[in-house]
C-alpha positions in Angstrom: 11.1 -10.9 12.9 8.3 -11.6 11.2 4.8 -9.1 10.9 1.4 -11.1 10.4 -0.6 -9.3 7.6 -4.7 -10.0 6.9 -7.8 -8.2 5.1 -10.6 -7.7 7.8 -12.5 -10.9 7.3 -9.0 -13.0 7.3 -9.6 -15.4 4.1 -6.1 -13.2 2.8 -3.1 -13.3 4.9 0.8 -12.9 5.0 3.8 -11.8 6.0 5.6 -8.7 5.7 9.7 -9.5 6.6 12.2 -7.7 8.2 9.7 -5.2 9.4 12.7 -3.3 11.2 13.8 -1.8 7.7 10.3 -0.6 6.6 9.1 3.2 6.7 5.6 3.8 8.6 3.7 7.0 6.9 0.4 8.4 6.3 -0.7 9.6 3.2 -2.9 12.3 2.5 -3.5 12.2 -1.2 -7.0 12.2 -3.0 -6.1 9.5 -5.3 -5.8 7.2 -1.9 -9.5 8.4 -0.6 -10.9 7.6 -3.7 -9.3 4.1 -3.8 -11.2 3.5 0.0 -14.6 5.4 -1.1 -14.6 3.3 -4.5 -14.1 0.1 -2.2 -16.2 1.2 0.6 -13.7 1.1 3.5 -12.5 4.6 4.1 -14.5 4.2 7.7 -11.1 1.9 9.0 -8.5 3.2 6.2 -8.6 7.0 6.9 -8.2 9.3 9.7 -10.2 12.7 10.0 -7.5 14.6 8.2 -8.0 12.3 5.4 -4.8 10.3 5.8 -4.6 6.9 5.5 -1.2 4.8 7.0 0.9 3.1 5.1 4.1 1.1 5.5 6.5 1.0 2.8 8.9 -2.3 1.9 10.5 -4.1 -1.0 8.1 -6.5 -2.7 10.6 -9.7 -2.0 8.9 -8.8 1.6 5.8 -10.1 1.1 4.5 -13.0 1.6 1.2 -14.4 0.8 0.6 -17.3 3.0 -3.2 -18.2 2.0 -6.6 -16.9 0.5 -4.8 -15.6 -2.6 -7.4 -16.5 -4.7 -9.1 -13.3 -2.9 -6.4 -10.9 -4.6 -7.9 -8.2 -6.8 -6.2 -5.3 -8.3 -8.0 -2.4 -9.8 -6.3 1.0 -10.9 -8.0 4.9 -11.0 -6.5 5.5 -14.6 -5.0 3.8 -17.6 -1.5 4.9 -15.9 -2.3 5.1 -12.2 -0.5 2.7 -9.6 -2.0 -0.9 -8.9 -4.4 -0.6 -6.1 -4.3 -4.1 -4.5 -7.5 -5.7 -2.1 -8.9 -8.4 -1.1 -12.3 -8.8 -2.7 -14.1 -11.0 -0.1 -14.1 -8.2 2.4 -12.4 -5.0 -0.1 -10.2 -4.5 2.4 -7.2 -2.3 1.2 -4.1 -4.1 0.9 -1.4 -2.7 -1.0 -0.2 -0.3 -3.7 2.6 -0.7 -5.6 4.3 0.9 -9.4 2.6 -1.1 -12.9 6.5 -1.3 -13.7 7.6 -4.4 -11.6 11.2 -3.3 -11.8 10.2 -0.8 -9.5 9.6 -2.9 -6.5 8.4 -1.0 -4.0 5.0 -1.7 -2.0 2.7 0.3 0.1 1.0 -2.1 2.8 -2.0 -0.1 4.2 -2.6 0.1 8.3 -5.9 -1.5 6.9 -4.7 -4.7 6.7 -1.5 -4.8 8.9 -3.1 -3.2 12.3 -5.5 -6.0 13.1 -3.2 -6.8 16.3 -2.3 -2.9 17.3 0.3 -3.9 19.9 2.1 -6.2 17.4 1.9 -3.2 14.8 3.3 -0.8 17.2 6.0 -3.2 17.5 6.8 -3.9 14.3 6.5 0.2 13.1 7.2 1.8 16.0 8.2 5.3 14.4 6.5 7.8 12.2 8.9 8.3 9.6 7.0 10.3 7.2 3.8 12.4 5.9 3.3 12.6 2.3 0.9 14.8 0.2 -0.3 16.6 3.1 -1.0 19.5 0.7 -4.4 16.9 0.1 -5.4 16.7 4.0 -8.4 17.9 5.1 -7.0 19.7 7.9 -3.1 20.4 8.3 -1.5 17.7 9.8 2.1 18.0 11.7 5.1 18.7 10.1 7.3 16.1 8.9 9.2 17.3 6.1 12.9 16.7 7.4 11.7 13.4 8.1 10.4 12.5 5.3 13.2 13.9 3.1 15.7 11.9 5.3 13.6 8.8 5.2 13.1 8.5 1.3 16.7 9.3 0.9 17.1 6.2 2.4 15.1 3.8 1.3 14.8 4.9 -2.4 18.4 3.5 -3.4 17.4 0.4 -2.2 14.3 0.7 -4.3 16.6 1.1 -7.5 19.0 -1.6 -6.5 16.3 -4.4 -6.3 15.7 -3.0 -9.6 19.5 -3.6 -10.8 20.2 -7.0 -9.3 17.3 -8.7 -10.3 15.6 -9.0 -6.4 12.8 -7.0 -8.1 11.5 -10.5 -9.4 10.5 -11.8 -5.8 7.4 -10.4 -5.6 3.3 -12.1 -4.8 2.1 -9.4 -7.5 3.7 -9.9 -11.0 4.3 -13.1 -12.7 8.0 -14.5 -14.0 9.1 -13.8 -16.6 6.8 -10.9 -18.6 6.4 -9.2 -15.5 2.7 -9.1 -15.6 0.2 -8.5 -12.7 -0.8 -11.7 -10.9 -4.4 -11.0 -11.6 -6.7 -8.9 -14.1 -6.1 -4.7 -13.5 -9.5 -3.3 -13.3 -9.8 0.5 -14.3 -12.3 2.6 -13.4 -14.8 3.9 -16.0 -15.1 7.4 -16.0 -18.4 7.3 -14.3 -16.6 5.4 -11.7 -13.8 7.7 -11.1 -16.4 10.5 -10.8 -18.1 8.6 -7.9 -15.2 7.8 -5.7 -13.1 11.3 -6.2 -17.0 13.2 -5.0 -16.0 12.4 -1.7 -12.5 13.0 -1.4 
């Protein structure tokens, strides 16, 4: 099974495979509100706590299937994560490590809840809360969860990153492993914008 991916306006879509062995979270970190306030679209990527969903997978995953020439990727800092959108409509779309041998990617509910039923299908568990220490009121607890969750999935993480799988991936480019497009990083004027409401 198969789950259909697009940004809001639907010039960028995908696929996310084997959605069964993906973790569903929210994340309540400041670095993720300042991402949405800096592309305008924390009204449909945050909740009133300030968390923002997020399914983790492997890159060899994903799938772009068209409007790829839509793929931006800008970053908070010189060493933050790649924060990956879709510039027609800056729709969030993914986050994922600058080292590509770290393949894992964080689909945002932004751009994989445009059919809810088929979501809830796909993700039909909560697995984990991160960074709740960030919210803006105290979520519910999830640490067992959580704990039990990453131990899980994080070998799997490492072992694309042994065998070589790490290289199926839409976002970096054979064989230097750079980003498919041009990382834009904030200015510091910039950064001070989008963390003043976070």
């Amino acid at each position: 099974m198969n789950h259909h991916f697009q940004c809001q306006c639907g010039a960028l879509h995908g696929l996310v495979s084997e959605p069964h062995r993906a973790l569903r979270g929210m994340c309540y970190c400041k670095d993720c509100r300042a991402y949405s306030n800096h592309l305008g679209s924390t009204h449909f990527t945050h909740d009133s706590q300030g968390g923002a969903e997020f399914v983790a997978t492997l890159a060899k995953h994903v799938t772009f299937h068209e409007g790829t020439q839509h793929l931006a990727c800008m970053s908070l800092s010189k060493a933050g994560l790649l924060r990956w959108y879709a510039s027609c409509c800056r729709t969030p779309i993914a986050n994922t490590a600058r080292n590509w041998k770290l393949p894992y990617v964080g689909l945002l509910g932004s751009c994989l809840r445009t059919d809810p039923e088929a979501f809830e299908r796909s993700f039909p568990r909560l697995h984990m809360r991160v960074n709740t220490g960030s919210a803006k009121e105290t979520p519910p607890s999830l640490v067992f969860g959580t704990v039990v969750s990453l131990m899980g999935f994080m070998p799997r993480v490492m072992l694309s990153g042994v065998d070589g799988t790490y290289k199926q991936t839409p976002f970096f480019a054979s064989p230097a492993g750079e980003p498919t497009v041009q990382v834009a990083v904030l200015s510091e004027a910039e950064r001070k914008h989008a963390y003043s409401a976070a």
